[in-house]
N, CA, C and O atoms as a CHARMM CRD file, in Angstrom:
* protein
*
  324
    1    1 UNK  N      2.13000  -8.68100  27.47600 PROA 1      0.00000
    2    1 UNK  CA     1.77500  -7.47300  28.18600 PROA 1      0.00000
    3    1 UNK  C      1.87500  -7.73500  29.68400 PROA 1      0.00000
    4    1 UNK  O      1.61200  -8.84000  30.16000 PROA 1      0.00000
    5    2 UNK  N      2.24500  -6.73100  30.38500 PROA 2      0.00000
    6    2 UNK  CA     2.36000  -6.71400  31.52800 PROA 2      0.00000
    7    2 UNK  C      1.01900  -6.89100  32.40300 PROA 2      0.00000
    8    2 UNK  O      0.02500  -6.96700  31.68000 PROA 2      0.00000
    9    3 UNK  N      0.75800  -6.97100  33.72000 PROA 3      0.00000
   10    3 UNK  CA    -0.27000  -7.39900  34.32200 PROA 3      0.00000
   11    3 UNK  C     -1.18800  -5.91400  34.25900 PROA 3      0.00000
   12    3 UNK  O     -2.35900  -5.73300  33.92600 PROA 3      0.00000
   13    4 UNK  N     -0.28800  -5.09300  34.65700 PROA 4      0.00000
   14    4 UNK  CA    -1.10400  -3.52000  35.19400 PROA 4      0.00000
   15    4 UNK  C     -1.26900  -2.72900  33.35500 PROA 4      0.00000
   16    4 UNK  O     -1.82600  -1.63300  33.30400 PROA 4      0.00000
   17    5 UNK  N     -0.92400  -3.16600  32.43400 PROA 5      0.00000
   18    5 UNK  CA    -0.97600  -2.94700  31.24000 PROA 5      0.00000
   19    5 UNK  C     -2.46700  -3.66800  30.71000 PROA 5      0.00000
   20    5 UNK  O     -3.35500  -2.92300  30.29400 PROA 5      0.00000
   21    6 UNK  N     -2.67500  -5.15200  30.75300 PROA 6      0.00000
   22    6 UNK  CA    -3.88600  -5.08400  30.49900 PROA 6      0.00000
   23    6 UNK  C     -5.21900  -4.48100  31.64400 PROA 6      0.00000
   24    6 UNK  O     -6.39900  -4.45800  31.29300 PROA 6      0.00000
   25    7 UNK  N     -4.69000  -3.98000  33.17100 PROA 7      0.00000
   26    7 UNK  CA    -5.70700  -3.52700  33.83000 PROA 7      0.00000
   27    7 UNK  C     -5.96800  -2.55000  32.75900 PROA 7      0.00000
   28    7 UNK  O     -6.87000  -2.73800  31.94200 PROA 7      0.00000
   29    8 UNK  N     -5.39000  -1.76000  32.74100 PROA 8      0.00000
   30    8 UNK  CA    -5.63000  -0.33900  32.16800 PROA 8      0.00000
   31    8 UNK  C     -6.24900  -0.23400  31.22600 PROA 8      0.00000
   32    8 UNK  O     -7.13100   0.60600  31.04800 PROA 8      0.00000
   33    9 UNK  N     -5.75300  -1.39700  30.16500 PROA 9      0.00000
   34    9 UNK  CA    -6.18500  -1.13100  29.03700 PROA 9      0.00000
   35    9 UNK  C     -7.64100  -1.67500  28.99600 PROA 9      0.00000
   36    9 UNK  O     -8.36500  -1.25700  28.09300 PROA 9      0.00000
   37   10 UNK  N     -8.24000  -2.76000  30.08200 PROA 10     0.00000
   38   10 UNK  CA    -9.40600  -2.49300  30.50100 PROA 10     0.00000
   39   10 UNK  C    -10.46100  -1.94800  30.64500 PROA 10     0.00000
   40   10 UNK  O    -11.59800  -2.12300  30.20600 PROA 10     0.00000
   41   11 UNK  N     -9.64900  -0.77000  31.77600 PROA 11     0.00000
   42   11 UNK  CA   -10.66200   0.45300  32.26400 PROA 11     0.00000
   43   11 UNK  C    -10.64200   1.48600  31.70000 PROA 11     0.00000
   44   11 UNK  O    -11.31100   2.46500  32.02900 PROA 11     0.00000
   45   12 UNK  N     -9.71700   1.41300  30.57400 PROA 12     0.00000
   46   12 UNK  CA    -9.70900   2.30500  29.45100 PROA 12     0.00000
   47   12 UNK  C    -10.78800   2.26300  28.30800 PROA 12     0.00000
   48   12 UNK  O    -11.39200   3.18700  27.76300 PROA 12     0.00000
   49   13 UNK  N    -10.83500   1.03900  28.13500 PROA 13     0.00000
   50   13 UNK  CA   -11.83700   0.70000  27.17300 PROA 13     0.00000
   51   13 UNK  C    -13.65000   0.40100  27.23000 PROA 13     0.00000
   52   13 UNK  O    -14.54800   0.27600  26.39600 PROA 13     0.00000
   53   14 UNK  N    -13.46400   0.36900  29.56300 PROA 14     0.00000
   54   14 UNK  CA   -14.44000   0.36200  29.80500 PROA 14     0.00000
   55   14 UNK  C    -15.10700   1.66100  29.85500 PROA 14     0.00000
   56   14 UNK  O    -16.30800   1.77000  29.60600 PROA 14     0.00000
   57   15 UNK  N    -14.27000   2.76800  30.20900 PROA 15     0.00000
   58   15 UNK  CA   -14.42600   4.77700  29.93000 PROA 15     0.00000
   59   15 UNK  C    -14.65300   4.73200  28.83200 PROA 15     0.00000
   60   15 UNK  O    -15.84300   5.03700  28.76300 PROA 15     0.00000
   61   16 UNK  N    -14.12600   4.46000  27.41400 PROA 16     0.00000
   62   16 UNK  CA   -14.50900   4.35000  26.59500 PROA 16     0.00000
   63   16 UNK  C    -16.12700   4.35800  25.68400 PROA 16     0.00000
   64   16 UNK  O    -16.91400   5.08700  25.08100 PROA 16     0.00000
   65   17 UNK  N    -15.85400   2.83700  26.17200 PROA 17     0.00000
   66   17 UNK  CA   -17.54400   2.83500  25.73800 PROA 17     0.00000
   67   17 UNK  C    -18.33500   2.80800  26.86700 PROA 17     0.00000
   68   17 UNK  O    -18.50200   1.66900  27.30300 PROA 17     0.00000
   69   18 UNK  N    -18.86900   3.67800  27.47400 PROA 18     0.00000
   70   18 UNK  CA   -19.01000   4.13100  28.79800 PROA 18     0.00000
   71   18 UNK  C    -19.28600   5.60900  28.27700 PROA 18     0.00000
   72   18 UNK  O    -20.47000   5.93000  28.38200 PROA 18     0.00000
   73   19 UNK  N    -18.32500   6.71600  27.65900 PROA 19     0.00000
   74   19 UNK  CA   -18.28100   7.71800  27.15100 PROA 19     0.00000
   75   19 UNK  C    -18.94800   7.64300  25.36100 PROA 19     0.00000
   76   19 UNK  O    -19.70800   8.41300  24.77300 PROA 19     0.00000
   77   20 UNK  N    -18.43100   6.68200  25.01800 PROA 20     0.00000
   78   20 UNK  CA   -19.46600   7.02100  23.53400 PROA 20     0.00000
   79   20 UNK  C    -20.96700   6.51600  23.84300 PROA 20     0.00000
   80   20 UNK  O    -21.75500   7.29500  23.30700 PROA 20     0.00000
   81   21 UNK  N    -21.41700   5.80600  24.31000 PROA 21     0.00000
   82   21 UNK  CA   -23.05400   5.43900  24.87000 PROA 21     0.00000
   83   21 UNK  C    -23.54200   6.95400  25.30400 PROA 21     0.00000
   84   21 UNK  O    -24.55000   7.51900  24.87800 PROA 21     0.00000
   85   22 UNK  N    -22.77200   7.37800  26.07100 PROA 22     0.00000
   86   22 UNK  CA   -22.90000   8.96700  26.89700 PROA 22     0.00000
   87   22 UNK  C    -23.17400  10.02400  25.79900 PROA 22     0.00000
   88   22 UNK  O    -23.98800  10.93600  25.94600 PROA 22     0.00000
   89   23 UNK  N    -22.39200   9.81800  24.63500 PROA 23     0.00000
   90   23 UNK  CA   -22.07000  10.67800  23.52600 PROA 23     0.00000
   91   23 UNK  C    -23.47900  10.27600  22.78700 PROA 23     0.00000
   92   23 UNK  O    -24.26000  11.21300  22.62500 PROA 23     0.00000
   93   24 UNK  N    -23.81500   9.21600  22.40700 PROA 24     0.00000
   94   24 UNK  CA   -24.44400   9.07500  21.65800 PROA 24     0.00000
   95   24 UNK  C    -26.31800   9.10300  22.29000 PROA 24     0.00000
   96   24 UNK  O    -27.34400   9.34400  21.65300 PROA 24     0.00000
   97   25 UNK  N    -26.12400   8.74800  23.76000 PROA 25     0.00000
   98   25 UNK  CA   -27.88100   9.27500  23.80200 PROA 25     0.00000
   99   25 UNK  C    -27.76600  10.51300  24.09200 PROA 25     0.00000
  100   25 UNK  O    -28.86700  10.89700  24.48700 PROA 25     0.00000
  101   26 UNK  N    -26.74000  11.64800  24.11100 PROA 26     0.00000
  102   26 UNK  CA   -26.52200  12.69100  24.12700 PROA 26     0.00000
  103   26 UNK  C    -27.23000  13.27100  22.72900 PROA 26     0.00000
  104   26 UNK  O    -28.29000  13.88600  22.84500 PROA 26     0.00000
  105   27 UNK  N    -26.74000  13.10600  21.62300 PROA 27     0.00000
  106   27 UNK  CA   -27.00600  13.42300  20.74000 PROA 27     0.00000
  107   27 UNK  C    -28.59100  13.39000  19.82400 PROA 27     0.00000
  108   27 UNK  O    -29.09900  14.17100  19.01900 PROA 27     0.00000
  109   28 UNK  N    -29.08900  11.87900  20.50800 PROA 28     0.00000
  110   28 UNK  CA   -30.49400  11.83000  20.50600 PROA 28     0.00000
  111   28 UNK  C    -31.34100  12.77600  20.96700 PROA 28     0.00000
  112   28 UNK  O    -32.11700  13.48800  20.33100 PROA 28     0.00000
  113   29 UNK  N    -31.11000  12.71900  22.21700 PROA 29     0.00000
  114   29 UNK  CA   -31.48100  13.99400  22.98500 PROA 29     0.00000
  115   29 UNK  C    -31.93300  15.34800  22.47800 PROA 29     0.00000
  116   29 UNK  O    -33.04800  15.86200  22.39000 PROA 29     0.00000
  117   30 UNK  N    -30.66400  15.77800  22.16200 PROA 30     0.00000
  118   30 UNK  CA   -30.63800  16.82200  21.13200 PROA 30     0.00000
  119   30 UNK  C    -31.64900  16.92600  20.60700 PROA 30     0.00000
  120   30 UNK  O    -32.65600  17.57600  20.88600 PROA 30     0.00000
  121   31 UNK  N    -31.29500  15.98900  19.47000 PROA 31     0.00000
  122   31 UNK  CA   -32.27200  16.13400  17.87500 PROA 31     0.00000
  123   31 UNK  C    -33.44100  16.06500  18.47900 PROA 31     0.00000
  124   31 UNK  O    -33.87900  17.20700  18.33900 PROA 31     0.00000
  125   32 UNK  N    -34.66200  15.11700  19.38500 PROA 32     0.00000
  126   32 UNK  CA   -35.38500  15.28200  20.26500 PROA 32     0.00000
  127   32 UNK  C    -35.88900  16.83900  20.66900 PROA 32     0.00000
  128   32 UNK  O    -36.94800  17.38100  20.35300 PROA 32     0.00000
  129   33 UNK  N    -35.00600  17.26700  21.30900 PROA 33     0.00000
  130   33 UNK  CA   -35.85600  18.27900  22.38700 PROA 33     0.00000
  131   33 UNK  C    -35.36500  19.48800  21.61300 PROA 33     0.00000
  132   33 UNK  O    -35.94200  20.51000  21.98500 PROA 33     0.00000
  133   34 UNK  N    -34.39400  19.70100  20.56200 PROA 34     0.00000
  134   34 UNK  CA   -33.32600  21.41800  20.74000 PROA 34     0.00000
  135   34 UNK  C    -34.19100  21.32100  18.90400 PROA 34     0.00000
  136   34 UNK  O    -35.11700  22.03800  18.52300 PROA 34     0.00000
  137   35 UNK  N    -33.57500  20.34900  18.19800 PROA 35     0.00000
  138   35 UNK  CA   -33.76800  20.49100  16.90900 PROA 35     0.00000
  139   35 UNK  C    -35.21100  20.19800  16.23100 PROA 35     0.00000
  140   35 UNK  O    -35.56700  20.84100  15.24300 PROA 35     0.00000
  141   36 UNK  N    -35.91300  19.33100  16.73400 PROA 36     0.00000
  142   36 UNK  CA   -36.92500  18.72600  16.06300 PROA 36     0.00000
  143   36 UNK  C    -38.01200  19.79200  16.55600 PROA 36     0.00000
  144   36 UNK  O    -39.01300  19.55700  15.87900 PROA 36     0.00000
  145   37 UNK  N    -38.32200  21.04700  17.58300 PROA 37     0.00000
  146   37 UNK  CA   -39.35400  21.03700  17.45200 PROA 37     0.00000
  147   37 UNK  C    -39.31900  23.09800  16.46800 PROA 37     0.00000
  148   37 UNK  O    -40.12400  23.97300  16.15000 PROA 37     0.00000
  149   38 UNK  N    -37.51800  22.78100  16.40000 PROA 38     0.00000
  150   38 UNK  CA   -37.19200  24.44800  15.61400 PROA 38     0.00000
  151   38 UNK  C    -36.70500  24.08100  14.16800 PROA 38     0.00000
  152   38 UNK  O    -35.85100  24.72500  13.56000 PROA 38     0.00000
  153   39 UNK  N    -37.26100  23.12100  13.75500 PROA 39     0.00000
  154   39 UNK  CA   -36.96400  22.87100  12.40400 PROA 39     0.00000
  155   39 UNK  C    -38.03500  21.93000  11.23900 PROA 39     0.00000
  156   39 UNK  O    -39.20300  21.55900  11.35500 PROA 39     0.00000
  157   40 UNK  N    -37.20000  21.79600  10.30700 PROA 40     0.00000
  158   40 UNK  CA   -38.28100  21.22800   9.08800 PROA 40     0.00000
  159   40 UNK  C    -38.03600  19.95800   8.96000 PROA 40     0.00000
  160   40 UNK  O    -36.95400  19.46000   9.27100 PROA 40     0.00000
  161   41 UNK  N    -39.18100  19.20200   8.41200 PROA 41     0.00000
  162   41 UNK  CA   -38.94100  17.40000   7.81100 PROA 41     0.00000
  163   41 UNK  C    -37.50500  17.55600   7.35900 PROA 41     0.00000
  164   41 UNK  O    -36.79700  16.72800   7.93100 PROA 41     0.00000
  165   42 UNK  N    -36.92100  18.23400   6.63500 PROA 42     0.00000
  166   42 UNK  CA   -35.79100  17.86800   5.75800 PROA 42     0.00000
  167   42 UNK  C    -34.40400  17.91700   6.90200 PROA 42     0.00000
  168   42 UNK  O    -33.46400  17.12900   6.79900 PROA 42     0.00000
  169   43 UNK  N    -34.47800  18.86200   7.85800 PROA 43     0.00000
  170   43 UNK  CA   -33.59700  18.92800   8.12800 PROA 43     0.00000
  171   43 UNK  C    -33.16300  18.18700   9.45700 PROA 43     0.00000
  172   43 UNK  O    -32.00400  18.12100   9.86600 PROA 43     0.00000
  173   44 UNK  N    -34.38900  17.58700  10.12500 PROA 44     0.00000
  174   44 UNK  CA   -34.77800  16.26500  10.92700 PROA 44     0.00000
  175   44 UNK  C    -34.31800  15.29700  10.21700 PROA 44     0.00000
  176   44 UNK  O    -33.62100  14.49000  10.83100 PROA 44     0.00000
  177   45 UNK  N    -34.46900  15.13500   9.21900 PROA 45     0.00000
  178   45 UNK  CA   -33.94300  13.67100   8.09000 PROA 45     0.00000
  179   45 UNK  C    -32.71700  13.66800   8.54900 PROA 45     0.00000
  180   45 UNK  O    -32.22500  12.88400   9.36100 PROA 45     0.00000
  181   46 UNK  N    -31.74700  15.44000   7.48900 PROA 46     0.00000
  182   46 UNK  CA   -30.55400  15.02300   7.81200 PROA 46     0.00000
  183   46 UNK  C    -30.14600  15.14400   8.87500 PROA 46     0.00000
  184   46 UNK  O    -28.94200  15.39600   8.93100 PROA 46     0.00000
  185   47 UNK  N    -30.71600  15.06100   9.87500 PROA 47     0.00000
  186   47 UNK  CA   -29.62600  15.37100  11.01500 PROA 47     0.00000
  187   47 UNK  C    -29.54200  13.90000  11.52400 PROA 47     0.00000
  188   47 UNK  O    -28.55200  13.37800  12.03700 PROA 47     0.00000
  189   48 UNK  N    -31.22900  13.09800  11.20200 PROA 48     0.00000
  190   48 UNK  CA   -30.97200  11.73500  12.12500 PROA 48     0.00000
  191   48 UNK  C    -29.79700  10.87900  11.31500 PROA 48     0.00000
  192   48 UNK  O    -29.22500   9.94800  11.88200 PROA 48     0.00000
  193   49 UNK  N    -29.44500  11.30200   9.80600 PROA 49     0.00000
  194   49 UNK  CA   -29.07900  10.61200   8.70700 PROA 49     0.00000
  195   49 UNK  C    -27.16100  10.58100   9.73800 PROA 49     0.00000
  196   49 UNK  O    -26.38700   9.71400  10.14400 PROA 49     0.00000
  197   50 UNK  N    -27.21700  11.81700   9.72200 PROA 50     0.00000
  198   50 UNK  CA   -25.71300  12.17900  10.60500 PROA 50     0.00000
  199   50 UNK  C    -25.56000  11.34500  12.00800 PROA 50     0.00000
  200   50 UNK  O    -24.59300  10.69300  12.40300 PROA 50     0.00000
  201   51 UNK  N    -26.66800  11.54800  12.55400 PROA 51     0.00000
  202   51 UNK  CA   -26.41100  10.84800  13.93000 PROA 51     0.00000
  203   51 UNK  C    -26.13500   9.21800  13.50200 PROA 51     0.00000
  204   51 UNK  O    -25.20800   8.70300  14.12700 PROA 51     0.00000
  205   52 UNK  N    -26.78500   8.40400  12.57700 PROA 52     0.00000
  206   52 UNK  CA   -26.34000   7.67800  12.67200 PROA 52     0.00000
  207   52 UNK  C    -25.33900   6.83500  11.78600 PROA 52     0.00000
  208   52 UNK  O    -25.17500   5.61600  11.76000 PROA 52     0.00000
  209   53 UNK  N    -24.85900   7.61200  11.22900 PROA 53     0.00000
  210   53 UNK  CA   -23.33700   8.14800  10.15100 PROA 53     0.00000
  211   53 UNK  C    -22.14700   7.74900  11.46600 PROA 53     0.00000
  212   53 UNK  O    -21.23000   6.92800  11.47900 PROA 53     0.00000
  213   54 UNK  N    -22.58600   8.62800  12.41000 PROA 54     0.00000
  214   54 UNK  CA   -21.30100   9.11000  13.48100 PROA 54     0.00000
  215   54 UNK  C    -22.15700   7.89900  14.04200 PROA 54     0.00000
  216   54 UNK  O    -21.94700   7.13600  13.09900 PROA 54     0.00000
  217   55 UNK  N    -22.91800   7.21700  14.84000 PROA 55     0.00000
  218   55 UNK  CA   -23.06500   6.15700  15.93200 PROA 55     0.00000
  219   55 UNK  C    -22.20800   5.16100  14.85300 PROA 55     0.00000
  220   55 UNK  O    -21.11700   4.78400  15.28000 PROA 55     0.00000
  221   56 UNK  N    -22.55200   4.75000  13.64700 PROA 56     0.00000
  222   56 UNK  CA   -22.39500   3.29000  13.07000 PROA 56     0.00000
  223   56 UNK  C    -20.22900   3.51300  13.12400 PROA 56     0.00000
  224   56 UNK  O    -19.60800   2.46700  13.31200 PROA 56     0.00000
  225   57 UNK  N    -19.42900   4.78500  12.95900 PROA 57     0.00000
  226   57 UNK  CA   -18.52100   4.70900  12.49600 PROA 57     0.00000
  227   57 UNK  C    -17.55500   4.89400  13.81200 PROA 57     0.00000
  228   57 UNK  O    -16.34200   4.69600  13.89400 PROA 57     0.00000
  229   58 UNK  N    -18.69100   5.43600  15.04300 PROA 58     0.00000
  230   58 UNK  CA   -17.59400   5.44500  16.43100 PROA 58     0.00000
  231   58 UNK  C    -17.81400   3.97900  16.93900 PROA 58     0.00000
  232   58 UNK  O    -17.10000   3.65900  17.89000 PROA 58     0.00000
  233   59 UNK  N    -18.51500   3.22000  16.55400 PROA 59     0.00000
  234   59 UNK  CA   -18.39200   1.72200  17.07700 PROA 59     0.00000
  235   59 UNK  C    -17.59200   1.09600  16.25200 PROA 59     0.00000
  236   59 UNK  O    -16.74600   0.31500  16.68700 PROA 59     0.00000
  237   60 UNK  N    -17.74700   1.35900  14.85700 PROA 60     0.00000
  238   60 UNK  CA   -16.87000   0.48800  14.49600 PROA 60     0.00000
  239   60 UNK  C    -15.29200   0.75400  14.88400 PROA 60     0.00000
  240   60 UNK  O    -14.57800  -0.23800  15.03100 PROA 60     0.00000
  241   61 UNK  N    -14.65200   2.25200  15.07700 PROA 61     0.00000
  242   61 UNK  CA   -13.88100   2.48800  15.73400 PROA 61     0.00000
  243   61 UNK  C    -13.27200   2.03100  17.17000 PROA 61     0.00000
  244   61 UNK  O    -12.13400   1.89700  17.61800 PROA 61     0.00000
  245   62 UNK  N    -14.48700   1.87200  17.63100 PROA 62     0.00000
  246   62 UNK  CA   -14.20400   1.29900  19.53900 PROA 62     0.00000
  247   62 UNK  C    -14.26600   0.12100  18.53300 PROA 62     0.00000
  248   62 UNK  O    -13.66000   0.67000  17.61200 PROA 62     0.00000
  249   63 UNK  N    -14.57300  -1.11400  18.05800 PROA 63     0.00000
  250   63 UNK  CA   -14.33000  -2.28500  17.56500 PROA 63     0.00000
  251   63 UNK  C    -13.10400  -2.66200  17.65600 PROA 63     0.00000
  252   63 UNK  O    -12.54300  -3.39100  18.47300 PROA 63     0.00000
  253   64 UNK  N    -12.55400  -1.83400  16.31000 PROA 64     0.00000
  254   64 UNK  CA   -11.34200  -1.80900  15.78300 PROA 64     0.00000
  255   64 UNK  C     -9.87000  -1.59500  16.99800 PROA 64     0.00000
  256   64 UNK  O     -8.81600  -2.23000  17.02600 PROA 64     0.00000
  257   65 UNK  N    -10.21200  -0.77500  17.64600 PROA 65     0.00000
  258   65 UNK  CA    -9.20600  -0.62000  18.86300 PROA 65     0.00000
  259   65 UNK  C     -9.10200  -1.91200  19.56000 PROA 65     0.00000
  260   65 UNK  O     -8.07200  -2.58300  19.62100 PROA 65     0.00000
  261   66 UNK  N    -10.58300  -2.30700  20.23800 PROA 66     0.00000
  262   66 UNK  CA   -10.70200  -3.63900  21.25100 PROA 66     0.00000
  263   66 UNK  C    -10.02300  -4.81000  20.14700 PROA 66     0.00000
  264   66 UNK  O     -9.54700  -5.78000  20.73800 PROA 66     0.00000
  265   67 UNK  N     -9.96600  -4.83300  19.36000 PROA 67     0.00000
  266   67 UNK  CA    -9.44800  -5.97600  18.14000 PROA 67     0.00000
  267   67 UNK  C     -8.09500  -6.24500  18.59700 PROA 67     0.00000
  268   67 UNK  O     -7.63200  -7.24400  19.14600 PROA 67     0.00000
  269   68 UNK  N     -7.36000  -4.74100  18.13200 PROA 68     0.00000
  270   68 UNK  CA    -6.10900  -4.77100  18.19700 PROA 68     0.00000
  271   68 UNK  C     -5.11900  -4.67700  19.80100 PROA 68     0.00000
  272   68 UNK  O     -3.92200  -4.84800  20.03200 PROA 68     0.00000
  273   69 UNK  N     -6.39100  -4.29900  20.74300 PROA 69     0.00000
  274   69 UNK  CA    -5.99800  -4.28600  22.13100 PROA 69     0.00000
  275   69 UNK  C     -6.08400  -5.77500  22.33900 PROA 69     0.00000
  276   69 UNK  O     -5.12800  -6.14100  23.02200 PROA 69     0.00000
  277   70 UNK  N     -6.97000  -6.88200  21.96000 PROA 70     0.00000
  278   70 UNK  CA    -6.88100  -7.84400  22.15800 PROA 70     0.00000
  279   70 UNK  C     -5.84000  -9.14100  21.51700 PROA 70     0.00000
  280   70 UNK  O     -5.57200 -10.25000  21.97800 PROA 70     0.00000
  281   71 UNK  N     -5.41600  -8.45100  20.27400 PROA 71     0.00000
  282   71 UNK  CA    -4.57900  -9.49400  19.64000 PROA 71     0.00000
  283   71 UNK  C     -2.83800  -8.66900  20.31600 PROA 71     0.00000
  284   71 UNK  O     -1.74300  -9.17300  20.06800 PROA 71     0.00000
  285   72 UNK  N     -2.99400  -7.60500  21.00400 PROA 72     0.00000
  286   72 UNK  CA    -1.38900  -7.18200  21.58500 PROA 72     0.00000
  287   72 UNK  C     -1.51800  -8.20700  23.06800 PROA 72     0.00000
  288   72 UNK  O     -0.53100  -8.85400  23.41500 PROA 72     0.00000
  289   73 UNK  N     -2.94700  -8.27700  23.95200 PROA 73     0.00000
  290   73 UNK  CA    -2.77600  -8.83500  24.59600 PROA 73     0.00000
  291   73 UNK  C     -2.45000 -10.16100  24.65200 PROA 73     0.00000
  292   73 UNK  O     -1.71300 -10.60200  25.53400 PROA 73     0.00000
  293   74 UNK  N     -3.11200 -11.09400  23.46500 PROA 74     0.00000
  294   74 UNK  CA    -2.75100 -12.67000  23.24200 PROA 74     0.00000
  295   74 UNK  C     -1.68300 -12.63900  22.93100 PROA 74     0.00000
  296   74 UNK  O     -1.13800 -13.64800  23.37800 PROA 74     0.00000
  297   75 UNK  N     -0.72300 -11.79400  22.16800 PROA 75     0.00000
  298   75 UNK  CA     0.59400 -11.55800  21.92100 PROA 75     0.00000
  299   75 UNK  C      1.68900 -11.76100  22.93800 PROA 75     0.00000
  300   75 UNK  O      2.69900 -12.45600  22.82800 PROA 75     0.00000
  301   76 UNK  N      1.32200 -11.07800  23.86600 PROA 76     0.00000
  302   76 UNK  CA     1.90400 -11.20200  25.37100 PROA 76     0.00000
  303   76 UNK  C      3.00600 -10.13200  24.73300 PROA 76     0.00000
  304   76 UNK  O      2.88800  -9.10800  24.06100 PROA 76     0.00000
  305   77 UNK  N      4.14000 -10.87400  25.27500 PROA 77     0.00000
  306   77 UNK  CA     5.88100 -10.47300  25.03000 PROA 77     0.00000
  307   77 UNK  C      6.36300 -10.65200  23.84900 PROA 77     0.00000
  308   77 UNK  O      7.18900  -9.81300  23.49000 PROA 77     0.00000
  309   78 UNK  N      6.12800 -11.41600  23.18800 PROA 78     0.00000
  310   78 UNK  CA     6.53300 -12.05000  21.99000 PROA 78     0.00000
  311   78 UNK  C      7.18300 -11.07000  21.08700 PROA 78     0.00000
  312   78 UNK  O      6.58000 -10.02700  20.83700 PROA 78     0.00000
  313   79 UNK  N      8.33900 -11.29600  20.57800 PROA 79     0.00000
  314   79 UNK  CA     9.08700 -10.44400  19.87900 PROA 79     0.00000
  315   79 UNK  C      8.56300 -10.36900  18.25800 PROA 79     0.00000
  316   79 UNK  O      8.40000 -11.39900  17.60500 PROA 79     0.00000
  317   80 UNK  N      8.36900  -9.28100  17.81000 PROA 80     0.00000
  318   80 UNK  CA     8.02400  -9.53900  16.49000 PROA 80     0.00000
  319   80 UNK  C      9.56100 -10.48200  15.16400 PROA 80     0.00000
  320   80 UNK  O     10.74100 -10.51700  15.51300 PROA 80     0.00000
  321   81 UNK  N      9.23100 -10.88100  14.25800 PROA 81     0.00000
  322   81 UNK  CA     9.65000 -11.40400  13.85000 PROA 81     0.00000
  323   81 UNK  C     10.81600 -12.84200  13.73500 PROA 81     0.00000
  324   81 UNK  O     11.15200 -13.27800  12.63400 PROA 81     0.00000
């Protein structure tokens, strides 16, 4: 990879998770102040059940990217096969 290729892919990944942290005490929030005090036990359950459905599966997502951003970078140039 080029020099200005891994900047990017950097500060890409630093917006990234930067933006899902954002996303996700966002969503706390929510359930907190909008949902929990206009609703029932059950539907407080499912909603925290969802929030952390979506936190456990957008990290493993940002994971999965930084994985493969990191094994293109150790890669360098290298021609496949």
């Amino acid at each position: 990879m080029k020099k200005w290729q891994k900047i990017l892919g950097c500060v890409v990944f630093s917006g990234m998770a930067i933006y899902e942290i954002l996303i996700w005490i966002n969503a706390y929030v929510d359930l907190k102040y909008i949902i929990e005090p206009n609703s029932t036990n059950f539907l407080i359950e499912c909603v925290e059940l969802r929030f952390d459905a979506f936190s456990i599966s957008m990290w493993v997502n940002y994971l999965l990217a930084l994985i493969l951003f990191i094994c293109l970078w150790k890669k360098g140039g290298k021609k496949c096969g």
